[in-house]
Every structure is written in structure tokens, then in C-alpha cells.
PDB file of N, CA, C and O in Angstrom, chain B, residues numbered from 101:
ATOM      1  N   UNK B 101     112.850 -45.454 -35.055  1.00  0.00           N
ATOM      2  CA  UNK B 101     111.497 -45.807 -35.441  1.00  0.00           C
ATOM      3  C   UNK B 101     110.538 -45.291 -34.374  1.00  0.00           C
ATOM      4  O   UNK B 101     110.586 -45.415 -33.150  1.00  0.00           O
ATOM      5  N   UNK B 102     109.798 -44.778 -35.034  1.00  0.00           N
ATOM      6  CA  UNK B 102     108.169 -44.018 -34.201  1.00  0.00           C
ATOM      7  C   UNK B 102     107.840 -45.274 -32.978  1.00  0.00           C
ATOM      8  O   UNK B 102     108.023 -46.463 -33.238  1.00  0.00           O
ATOM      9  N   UNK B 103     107.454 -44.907 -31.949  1.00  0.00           N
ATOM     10  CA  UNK B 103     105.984 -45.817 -31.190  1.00  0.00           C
ATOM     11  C   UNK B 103     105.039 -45.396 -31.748  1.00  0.00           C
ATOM     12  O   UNK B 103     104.566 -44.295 -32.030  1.00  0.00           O
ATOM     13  N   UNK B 104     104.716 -46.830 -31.933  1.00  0.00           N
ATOM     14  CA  UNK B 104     103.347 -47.036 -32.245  1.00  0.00           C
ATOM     15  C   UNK B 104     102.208 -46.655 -30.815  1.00  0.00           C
ATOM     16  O   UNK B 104     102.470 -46.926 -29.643  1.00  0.00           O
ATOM     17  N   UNK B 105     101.165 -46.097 -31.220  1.00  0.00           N
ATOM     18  CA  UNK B 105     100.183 -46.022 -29.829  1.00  0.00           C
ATOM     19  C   UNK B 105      99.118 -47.168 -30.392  1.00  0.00           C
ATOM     20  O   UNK B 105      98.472 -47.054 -31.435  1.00  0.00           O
ATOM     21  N   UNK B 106      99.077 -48.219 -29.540  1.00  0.00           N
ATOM     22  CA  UNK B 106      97.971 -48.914 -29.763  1.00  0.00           C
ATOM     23  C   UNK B 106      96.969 -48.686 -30.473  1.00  0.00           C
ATOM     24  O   UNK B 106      97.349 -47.705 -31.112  1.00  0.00           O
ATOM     25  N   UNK B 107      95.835 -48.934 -30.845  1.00  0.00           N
ATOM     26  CA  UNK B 107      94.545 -48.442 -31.571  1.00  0.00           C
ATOM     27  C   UNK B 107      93.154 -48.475 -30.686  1.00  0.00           C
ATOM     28  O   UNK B 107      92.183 -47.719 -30.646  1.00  0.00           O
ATOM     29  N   UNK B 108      93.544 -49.864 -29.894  1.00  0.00           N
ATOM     30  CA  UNK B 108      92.310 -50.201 -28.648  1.00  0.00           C
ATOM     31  C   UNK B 108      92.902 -49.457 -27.217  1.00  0.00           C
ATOM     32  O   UNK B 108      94.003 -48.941 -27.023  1.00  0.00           O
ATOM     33  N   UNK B 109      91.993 -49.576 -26.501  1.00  0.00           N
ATOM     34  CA  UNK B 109      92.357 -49.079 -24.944  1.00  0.00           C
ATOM     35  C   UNK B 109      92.552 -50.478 -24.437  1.00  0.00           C
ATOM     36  O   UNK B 109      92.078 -51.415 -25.079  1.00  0.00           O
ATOM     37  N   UNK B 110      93.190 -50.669 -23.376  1.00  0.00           N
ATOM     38  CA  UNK B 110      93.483 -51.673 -22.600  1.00  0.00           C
ATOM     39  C   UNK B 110      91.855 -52.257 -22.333  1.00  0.00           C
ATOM     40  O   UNK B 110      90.828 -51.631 -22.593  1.00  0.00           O
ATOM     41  N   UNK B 111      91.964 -53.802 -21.667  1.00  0.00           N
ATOM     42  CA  UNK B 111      90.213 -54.256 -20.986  1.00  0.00           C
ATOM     43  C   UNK B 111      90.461 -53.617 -20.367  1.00  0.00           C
ATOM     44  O   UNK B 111      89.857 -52.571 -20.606  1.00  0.00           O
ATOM     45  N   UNK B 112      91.231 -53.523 -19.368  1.00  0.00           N
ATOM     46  CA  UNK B 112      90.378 -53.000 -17.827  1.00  0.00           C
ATOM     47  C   UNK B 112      90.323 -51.599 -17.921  1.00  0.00           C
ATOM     48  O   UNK B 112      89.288 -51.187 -17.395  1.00  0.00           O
ATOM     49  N   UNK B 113      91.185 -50.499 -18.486  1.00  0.00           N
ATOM     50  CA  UNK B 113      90.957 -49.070 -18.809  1.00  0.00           C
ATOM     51  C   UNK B 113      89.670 -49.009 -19.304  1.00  0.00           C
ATOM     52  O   UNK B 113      88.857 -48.279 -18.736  1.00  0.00           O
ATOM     53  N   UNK B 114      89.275 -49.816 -20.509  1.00  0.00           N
ATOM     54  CA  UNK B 114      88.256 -49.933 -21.060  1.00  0.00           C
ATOM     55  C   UNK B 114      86.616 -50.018 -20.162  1.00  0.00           C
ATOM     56  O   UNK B 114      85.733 -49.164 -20.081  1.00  0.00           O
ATOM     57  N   UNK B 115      86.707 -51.569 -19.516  1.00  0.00           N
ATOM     58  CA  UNK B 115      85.618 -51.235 -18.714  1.00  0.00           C
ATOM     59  C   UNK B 115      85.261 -50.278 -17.235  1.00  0.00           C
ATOM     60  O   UNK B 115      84.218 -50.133 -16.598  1.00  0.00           O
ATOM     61  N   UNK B 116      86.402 -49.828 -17.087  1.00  0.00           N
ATOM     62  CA  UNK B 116      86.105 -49.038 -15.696  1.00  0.00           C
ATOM     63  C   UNK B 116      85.627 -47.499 -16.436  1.00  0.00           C
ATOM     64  O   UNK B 116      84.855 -46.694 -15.915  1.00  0.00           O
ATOM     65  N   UNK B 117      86.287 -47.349 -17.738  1.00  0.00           N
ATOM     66  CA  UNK B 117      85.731 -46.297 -18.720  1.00  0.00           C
ATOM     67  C   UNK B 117      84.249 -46.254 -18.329  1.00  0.00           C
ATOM     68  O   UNK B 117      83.705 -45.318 -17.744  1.00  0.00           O
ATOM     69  N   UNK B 118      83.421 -47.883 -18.902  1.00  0.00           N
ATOM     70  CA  UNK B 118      82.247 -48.250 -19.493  1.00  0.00           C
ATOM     71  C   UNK B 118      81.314 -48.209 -18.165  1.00  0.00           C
ATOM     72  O   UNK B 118      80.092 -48.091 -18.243  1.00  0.00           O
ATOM     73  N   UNK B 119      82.061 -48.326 -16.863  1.00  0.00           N
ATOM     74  CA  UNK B 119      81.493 -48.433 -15.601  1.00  0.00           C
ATOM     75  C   UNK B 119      81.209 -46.653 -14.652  1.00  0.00           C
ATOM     76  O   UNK B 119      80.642 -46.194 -13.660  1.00  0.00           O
ATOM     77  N   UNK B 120      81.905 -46.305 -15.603  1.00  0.00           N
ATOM     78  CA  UNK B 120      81.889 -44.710 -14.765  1.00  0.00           C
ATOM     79  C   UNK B 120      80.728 -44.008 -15.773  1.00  0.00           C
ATOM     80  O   UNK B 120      79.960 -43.137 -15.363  1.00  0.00           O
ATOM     81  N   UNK B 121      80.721 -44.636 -17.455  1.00  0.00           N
ATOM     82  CA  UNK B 121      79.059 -43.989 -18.108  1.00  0.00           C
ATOM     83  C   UNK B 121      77.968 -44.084 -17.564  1.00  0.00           C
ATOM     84  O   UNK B 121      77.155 -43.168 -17.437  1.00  0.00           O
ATOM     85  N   UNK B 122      77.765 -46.044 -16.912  1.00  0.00           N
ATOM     86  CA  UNK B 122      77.143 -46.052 -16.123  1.00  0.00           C
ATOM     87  C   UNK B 122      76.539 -45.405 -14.668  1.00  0.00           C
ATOM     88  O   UNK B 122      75.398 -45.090 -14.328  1.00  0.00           O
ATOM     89  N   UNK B 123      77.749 -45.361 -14.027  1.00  0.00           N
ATOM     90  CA  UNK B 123      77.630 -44.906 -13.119  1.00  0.00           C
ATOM     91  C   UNK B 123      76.731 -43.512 -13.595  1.00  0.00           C
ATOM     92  O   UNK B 123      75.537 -43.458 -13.303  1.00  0.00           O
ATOM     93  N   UNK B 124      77.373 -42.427 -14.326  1.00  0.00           N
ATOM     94  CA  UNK B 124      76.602 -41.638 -14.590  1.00  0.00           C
ATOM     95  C   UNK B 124      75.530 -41.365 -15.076  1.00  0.00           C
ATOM     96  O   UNK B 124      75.083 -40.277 -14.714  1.00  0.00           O
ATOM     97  N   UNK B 125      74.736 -42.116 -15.988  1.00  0.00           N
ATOM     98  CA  UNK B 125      73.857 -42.896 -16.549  1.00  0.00           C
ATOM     99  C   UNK B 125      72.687 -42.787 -15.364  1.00  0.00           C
ATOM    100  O   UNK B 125      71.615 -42.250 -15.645  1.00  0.00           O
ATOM    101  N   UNK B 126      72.949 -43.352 -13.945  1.00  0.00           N
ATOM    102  CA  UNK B 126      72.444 -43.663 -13.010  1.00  0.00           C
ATOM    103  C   UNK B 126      71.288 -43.247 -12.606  1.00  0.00           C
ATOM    104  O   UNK B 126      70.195 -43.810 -12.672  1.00  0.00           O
ATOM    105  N   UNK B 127      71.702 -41.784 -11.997  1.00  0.00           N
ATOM    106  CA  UNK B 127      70.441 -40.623 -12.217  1.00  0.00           C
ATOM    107  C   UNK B 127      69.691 -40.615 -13.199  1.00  0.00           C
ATOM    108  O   UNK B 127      68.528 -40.973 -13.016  1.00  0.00           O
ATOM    109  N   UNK B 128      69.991 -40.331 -14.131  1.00  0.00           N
ATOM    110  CA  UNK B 128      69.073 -40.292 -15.296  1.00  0.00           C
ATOM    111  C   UNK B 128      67.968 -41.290 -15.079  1.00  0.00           C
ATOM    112  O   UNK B 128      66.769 -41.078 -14.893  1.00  0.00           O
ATOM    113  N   UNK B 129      68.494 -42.192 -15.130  1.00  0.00           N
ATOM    114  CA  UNK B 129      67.632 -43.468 -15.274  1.00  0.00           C
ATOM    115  C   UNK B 129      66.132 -43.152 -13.872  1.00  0.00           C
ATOM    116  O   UNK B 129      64.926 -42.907 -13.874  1.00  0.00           O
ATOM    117  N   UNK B 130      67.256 -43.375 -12.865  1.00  0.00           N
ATOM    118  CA  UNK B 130      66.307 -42.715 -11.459  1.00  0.00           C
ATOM    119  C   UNK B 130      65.423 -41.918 -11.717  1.00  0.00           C
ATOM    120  O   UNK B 130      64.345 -41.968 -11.125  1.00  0.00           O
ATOM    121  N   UNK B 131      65.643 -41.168 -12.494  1.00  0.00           N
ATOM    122  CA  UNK B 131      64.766 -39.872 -12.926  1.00  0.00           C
ATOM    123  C   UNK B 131      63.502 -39.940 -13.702  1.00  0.00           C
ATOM    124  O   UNK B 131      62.492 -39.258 -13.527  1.00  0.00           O
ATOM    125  N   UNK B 132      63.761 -41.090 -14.802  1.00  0.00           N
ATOM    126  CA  UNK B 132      62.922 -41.469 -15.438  1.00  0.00           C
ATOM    127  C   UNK B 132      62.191 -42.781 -14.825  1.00  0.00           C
ATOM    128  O   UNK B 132      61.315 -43.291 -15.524  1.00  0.00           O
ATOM    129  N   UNK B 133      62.475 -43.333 -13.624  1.00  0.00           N
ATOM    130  CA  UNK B 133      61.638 -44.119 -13.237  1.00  0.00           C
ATOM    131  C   UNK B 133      60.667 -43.735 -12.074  1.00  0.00           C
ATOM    132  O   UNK B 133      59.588 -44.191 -11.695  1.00  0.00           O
ATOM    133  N   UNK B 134      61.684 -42.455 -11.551  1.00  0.00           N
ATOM    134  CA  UNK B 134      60.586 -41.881 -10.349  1.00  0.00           C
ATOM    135  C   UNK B 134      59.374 -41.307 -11.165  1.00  0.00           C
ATOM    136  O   UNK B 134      58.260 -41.632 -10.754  1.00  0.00           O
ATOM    137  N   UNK B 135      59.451 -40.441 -12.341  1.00  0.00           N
ATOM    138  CA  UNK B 135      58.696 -39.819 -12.889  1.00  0.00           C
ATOM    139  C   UNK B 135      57.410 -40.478 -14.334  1.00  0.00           C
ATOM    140  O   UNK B 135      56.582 -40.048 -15.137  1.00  0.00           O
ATOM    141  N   UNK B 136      58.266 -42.216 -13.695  1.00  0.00           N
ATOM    142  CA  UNK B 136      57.173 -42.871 -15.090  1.00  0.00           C
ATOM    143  C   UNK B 136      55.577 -42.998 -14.315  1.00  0.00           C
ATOM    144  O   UNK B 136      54.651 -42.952 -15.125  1.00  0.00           O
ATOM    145  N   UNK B 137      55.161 -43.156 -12.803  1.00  0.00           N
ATOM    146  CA  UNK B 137      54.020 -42.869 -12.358  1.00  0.00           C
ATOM    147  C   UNK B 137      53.074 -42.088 -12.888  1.00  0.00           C
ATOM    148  O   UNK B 137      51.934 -42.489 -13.119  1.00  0.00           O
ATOM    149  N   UNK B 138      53.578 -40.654 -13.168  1.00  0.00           N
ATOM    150  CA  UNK B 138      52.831 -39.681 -13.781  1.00  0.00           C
ATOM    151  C   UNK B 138      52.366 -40.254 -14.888  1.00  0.00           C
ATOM    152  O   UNK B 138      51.158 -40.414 -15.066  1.00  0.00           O
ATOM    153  N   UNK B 139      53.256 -40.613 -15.728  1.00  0.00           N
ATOM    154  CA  UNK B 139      52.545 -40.931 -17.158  1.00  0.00           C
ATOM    155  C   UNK B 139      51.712 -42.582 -17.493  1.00  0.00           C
ATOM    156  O   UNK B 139      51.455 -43.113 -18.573  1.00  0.00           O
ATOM    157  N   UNK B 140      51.427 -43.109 -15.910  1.00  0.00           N
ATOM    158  CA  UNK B 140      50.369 -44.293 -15.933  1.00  0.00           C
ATOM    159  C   UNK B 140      49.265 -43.679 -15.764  1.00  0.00           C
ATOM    160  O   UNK B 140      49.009 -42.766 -14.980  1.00  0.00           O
ATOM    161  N   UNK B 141      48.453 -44.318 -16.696  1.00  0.00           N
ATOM    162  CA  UNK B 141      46.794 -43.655 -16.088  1.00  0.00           C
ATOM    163  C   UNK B 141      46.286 -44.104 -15.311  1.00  0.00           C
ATOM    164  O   UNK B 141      46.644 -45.240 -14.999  1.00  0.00           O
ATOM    165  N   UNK B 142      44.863 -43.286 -14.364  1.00  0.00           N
ATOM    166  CA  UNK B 142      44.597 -43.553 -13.141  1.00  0.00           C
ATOM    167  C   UNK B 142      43.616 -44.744 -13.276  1.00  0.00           C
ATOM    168  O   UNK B 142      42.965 -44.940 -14.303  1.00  0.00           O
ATOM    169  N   UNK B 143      43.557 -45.463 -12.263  1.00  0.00           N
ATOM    170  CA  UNK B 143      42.566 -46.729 -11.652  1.00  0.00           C
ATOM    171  C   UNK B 143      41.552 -46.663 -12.101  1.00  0.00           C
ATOM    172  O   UNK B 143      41.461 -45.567 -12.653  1.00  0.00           O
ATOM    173  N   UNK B 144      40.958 -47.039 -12.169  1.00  0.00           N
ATOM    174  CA  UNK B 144      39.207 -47.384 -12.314  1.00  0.00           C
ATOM    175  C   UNK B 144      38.650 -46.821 -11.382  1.00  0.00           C
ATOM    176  O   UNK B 144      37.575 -46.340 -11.739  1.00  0.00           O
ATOM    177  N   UNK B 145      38.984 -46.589  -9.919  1.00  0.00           N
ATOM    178  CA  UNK B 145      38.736 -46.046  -8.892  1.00  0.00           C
ATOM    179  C   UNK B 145      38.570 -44.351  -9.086  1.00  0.00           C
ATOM    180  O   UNK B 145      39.227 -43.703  -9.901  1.00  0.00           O
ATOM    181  N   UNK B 146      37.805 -43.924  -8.394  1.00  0.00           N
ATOM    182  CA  UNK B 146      38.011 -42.561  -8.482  1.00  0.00           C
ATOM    183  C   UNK B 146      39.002 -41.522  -7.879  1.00  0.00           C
ATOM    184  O   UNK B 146      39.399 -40.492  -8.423  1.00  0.00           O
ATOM    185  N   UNK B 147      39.437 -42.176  -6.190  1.00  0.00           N
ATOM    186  CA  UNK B 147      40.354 -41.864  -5.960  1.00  0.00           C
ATOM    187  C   UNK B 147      42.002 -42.384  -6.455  1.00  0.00           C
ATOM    188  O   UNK B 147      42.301 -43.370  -7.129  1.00  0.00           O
ATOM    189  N   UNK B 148      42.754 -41.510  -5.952  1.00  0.00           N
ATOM    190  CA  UNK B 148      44.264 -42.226  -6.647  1.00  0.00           C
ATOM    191  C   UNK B 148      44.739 -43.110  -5.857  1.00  0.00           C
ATOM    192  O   UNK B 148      44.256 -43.343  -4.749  1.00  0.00           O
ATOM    193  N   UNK B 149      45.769 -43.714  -6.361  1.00  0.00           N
ATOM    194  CA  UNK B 149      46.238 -44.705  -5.725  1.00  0.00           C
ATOM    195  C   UNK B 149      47.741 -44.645  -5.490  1.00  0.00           C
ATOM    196  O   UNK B 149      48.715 -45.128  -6.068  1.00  0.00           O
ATOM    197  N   UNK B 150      47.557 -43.844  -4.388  1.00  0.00           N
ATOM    198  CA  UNK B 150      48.822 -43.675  -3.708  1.00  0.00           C
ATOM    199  C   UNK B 150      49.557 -44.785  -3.191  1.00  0.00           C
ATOM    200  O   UNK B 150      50.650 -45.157  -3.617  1.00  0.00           O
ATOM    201  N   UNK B 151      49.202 -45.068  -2.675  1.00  0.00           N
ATOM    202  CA  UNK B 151      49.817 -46.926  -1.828  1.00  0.00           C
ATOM    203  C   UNK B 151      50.737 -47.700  -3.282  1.00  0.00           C
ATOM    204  O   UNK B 151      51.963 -47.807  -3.328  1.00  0.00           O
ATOM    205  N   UNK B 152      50.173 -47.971  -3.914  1.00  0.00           N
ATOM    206  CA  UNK B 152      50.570 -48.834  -4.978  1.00  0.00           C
ATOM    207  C   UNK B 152      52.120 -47.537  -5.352  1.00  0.00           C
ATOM    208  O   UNK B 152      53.301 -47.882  -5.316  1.00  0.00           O
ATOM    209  N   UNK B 153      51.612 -46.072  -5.684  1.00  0.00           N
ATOM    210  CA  UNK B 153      52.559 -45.422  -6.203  1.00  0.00           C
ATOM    211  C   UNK B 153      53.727 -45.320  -4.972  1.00  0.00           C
ATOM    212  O   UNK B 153      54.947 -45.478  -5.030  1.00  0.00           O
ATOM    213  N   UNK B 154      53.137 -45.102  -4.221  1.00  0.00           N
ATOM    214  CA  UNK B 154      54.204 -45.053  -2.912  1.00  0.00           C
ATOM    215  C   UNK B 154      55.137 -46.125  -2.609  1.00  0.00           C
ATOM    216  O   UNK B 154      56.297 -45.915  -2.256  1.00  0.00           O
ATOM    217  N   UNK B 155      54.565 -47.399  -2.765  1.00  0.00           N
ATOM    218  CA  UNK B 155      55.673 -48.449  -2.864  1.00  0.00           C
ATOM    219  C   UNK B 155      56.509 -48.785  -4.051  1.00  0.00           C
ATOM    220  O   UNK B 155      57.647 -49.216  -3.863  1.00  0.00           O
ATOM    221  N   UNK B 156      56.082 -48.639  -5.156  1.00  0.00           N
ATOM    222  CA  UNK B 156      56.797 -48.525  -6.786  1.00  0.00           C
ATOM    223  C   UNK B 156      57.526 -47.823  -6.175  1.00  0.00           C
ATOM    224  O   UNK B 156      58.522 -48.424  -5.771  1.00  0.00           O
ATOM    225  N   UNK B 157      57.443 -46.091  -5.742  1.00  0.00           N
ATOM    226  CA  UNK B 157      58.886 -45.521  -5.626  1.00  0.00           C
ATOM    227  C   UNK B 157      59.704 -45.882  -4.437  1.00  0.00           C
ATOM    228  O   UNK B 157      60.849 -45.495  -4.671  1.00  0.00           O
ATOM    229  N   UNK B 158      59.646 -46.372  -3.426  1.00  0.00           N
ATOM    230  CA  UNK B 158      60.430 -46.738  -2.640  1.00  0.00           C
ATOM    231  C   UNK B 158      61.130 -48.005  -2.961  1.00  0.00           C
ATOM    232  O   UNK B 158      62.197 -48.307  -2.426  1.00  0.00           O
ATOM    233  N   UNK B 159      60.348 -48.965  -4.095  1.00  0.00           N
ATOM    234  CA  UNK B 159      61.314 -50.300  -4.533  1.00  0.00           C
ATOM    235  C   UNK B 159      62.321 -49.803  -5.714  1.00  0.00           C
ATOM    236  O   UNK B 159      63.288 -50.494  -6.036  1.00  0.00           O
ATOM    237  N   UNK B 160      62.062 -48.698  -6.267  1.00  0.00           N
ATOM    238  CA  UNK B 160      62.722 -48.140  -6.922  1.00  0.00           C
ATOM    239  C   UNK B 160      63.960 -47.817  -6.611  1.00  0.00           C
ATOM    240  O   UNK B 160      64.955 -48.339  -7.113  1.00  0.00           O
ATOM    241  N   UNK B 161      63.959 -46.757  -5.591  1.00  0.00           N
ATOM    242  CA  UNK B 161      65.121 -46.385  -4.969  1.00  0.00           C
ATOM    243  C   UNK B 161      65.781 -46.987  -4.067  1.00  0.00           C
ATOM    244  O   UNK B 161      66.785 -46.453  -3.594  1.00  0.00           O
ATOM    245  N   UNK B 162      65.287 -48.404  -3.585  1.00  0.00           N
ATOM    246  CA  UNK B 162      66.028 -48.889  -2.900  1.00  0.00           C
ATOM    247  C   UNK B 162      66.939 -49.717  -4.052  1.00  0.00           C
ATOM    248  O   UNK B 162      68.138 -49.913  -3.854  1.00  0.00           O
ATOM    249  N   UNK B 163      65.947 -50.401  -5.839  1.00  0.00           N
ATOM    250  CA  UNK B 163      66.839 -50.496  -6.397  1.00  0.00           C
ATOM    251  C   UNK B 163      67.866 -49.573  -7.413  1.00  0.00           C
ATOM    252  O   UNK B 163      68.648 -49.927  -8.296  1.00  0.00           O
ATOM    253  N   UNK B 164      67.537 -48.363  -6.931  1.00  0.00           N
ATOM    254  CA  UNK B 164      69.106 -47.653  -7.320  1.00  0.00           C
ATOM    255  C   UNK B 164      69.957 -47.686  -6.275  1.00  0.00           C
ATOM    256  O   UNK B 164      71.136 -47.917  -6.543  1.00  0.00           O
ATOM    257  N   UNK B 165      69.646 -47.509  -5.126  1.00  0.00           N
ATOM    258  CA  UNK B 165      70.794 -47.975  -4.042  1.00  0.00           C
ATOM    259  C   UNK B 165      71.230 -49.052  -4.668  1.00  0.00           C
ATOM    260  O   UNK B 165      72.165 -48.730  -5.402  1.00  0.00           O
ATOM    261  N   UNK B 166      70.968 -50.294  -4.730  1.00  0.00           N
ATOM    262  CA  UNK B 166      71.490 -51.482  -4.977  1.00  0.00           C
ATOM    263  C   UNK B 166      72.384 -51.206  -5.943  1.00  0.00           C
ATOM    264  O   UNK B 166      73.578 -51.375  -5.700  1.00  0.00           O
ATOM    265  N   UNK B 167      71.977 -50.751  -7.154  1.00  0.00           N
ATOM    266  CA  UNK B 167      73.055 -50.735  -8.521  1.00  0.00           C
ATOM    267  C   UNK B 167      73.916 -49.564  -8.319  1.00  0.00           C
ATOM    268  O   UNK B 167      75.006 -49.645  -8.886  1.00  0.00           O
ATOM    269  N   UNK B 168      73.648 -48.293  -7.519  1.00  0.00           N
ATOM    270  CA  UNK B 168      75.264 -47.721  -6.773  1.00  0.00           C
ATOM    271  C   UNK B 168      76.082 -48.511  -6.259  1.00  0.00           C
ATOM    272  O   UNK B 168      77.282 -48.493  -6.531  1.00  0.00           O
ATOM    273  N   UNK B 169      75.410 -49.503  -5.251  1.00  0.00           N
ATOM    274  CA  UNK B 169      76.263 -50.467  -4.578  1.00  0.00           C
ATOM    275  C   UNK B 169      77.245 -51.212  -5.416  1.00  0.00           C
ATOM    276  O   UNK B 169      78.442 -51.414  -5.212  1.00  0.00           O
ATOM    277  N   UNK B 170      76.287 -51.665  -6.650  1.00  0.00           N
ATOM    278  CA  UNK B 170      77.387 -52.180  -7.049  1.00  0.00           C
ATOM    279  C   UNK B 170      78.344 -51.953  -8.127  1.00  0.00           C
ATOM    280  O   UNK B 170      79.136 -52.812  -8.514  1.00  0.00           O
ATOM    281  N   UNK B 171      78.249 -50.774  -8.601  1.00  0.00           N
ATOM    282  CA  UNK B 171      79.031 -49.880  -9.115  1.00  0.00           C
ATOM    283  C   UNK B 171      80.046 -49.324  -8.486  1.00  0.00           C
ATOM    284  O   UNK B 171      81.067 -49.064  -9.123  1.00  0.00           O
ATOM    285  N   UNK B 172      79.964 -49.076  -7.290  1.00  0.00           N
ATOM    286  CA  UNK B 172      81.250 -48.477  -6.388  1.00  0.00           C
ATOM    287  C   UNK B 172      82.122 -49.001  -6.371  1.00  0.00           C
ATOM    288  O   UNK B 172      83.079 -48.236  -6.492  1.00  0.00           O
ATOM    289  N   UNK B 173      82.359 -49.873  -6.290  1.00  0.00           N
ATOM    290  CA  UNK B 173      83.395 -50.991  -6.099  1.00  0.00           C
ATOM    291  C   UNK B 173      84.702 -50.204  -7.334  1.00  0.00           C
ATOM    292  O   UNK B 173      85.824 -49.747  -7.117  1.00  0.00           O
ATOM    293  N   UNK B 174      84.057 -50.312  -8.352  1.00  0.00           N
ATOM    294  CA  UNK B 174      84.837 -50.190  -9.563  1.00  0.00           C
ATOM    295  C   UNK B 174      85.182 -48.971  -9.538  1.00  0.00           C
ATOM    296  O   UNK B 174      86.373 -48.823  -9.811  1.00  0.00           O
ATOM    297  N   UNK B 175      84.704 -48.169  -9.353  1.00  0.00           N
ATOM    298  CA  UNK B 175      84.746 -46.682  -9.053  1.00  0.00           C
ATOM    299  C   UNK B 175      85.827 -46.138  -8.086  1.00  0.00           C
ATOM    300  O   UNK B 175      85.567 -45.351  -7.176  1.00  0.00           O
ATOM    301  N   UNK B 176      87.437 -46.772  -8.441  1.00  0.00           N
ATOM    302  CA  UNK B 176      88.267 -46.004  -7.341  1.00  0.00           C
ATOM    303  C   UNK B 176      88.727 -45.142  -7.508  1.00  0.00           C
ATOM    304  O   UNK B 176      89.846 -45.145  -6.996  1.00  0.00           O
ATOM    305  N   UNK B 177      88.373 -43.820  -8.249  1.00  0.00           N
ATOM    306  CA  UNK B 177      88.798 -42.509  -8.897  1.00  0.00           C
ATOM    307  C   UNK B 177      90.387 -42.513  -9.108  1.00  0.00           C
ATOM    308  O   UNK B 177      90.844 -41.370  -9.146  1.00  0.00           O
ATOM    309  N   UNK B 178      91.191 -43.382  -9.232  1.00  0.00           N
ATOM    310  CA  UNK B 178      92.621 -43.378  -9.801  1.00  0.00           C
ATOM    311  C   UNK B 178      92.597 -43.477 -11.429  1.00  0.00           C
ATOM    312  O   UNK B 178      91.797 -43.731 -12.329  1.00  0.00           O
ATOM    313  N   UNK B 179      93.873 -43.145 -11.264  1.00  0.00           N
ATOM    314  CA  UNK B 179      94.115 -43.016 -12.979  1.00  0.00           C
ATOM    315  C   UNK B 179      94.108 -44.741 -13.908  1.00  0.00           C
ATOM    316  O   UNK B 179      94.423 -45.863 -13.512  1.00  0.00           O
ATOM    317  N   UNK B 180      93.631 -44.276 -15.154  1.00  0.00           N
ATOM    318  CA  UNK B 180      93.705 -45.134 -16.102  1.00  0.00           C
ATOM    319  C   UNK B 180      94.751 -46.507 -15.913  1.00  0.00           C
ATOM    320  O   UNK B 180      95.497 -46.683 -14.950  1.00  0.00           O
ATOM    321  N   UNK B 181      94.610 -47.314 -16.959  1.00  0.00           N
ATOM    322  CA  UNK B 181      95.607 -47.888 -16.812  1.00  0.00           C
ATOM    323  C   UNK B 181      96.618 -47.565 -18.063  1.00  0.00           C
ATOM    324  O   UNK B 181      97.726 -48.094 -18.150  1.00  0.00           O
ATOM    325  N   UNK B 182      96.086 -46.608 -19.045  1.00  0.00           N
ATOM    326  CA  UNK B 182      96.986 -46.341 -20.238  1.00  0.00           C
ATOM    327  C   UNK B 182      97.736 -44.438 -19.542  1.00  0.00           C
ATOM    328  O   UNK B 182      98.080 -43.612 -20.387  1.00  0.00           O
ATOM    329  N   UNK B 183      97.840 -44.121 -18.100  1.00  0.00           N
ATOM    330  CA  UNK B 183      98.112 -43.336 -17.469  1.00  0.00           C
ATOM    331  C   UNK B 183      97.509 -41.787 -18.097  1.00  0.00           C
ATOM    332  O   UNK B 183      98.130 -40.732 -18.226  1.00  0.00           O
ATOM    333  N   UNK B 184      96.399 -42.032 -18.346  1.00  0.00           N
ATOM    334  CA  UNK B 184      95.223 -40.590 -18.292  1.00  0.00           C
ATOM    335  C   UNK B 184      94.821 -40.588 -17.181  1.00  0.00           C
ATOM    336  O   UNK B 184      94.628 -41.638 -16.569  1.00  0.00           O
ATOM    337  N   UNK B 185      94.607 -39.415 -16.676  1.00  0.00           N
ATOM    338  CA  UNK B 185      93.740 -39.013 -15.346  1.00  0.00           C
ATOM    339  C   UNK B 185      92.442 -38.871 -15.950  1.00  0.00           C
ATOM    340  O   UNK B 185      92.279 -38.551 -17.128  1.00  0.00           O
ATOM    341  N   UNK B 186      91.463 -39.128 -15.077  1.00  0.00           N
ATOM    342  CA  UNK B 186      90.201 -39.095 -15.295  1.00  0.00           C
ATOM    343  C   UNK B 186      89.333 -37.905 -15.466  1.00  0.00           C
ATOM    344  O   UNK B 186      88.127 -38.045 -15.671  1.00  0.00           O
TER     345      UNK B 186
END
């Protein structure tokens, strides 16, 4: 009689799968938040307002540091648990 191959992936194959989209995901996201400034319109003021933009992007990237941080963890580049290499 044949083996059967499961139909689902294992959980944990599964989410370290779902954790490495993320992970990649990451940038993107970064990308679109460094670059959502541009598409706010300017102050009432005549000059721009750098200060305000200057700190948006630095809380920004300190919170993509944070969510690398905690993505790494999961991220131990070994193989699957249904034994695929990545």
C-alpha cells in the first residue's frame, strides 16, 4: 500500500513558513512607510516641516528594527520540519 503524504504542512513548518513571508514582507512595508511623508500635504505654514518629518522617520525605523528583532528569533535558516530545505 502507497504512503499517503499528508494534505496540511506540519504547525511549526507551517508558521516559520508564515514568519519568513513576513520577514520578507518587511522591507516593503519600510518602504512604504518611509515614503508615505511625500504623499502628506504640506502645513499651513509656508515653510516645510522637517522636524515633525524627521522624527516620523526615525520612529519608524527604529520600529522596523523592533519587528526584525522580533522576527529573528524564528528565523534559524535550517530545514523544514517535513525535511525541505528552504
Amino acid at each position: 500500500m502507497a504512503r499517503r503524504v499528508p494534505l496540511f504542512l506540519k504547525r511549526r513548518s507551517y508558521r516559520r513558513r508564515r514568519l519568513r513571508d513576513a520577514a520578507r514582507l518587511l522591507p516593503v512595508f519600510g518602504a512604504f512607510f518611509f515614503l508615505l511623508p511625500v504623499l502628506w500635504s504640506p502645513g499651513e505654514s509656508p515653510a516645510p516641516d522637517t522636524a515633525s518629518d524627521g522624527l516620523y522617520l526615525f520612529v519608524v525605523w527604529f520600529l522596523l528594527i523592533l519587528a526584525a528583532a522580533a522576527l529573528a528569533p524564528g528565523l534559524d535558516g535550517g530545514a523544514d520540519d517535513d525535511g525541505t530545505e528552504p
